[in-house]
Structure formats: C-alpha cells, structure tokens
C-alpha positions in Angstrom: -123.8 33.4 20.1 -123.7 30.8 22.7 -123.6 27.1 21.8 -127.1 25.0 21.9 -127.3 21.4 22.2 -129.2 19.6 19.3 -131.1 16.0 19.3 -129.3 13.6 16.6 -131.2 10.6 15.3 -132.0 8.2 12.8 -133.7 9.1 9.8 -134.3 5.8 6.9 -130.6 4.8 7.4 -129.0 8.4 7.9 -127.9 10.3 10.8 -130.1 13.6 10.7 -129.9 16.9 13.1 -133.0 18.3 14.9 -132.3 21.7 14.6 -133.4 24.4 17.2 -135.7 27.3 15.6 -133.0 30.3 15.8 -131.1 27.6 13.4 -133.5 26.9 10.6 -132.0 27.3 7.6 -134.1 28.7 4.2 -132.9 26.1 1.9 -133.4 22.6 1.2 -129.6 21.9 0.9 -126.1 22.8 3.4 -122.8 22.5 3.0 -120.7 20.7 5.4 -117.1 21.5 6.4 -115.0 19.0 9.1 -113.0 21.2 11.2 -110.5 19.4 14.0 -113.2 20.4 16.8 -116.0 18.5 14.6 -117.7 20.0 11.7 -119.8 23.5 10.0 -122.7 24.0 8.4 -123.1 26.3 6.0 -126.4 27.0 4.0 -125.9 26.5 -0.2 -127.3 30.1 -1.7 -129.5 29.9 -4.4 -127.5 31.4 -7.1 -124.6 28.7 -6.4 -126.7 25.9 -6.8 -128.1 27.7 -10.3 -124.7 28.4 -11.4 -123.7 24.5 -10.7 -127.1 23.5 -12.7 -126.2 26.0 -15.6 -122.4 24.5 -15.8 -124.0 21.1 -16.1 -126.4 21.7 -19.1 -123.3 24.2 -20.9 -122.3 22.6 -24.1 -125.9 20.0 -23.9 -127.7 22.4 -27.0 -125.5 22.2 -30.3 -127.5 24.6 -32.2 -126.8 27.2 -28.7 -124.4 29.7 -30.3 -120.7 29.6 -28.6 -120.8 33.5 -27.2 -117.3 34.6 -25.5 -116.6 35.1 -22.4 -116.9 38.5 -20.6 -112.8 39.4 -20.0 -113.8 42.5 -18.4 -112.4 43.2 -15.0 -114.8 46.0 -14.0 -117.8 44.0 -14.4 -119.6 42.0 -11.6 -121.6 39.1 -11.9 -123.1 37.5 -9.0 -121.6 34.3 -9.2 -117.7 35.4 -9.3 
C-alpha cells in the first residue's frame, strides 16, 4: 500500500490525526508503537480490551468462588 498524507491538528489541547477513509478504524481505541522512522497504529481488538476489564474486576467479589486455572495445553482460548 502506498503511503497517504494525513491532516494533524489541534483537538481541546491534544494533537489528533484526520484520518483518510481507506484508514478508518472500527474501534474507539489504538494502540501506538514508536518506531525509529516515527510511529504505528495498531487498532485494540475487542476481546483484549475485555480481557484487560475482566483482569481488573478478578478478586473484586469475595463470595466469587476461586476456580483453577485451565493447565491444559491443547485447549485454546481466545485471549492466549
């Protein structure tokens, strides 16, 4: 894909990124990564921004019972 030039302004005190239409992203959030030649945008997926929401509540319910975690190797779950 050939690089596109993109209109940077001010937006309430942030820099923000106008993005061209064949860049639109789905989500509300991105990821960013500085590289030496600048930086990458990444778009978050849903179930990574789930699994970050789960860890935080983990432990918040004392009467949740403690179940084990699943130590078998030939079972996938989505966010591993």
């Amino acid at each position: 894909m050939k690089a596109v030039t993109a209109k940077v302004f001010d937006s309430g005190g942030f820099q923000a990124i106008r993005l061209p239409k064949e860049f639109w992203v789905k989500s509300s959030t991105v990821k960013l990564s500085k590289t030496a030649a600048g930086f990458i945008v990444y778009e978050v997926k849903p179930s990574a921004r789930r699994l970050k929401a789960f860890k935080a509540l983990a432990g918040s319910c004392v009467d949740f019972p403690k179940i084990a975690a699943n130590a078998s190797r030939n079972v996938r779950r989505d966010w591993e």
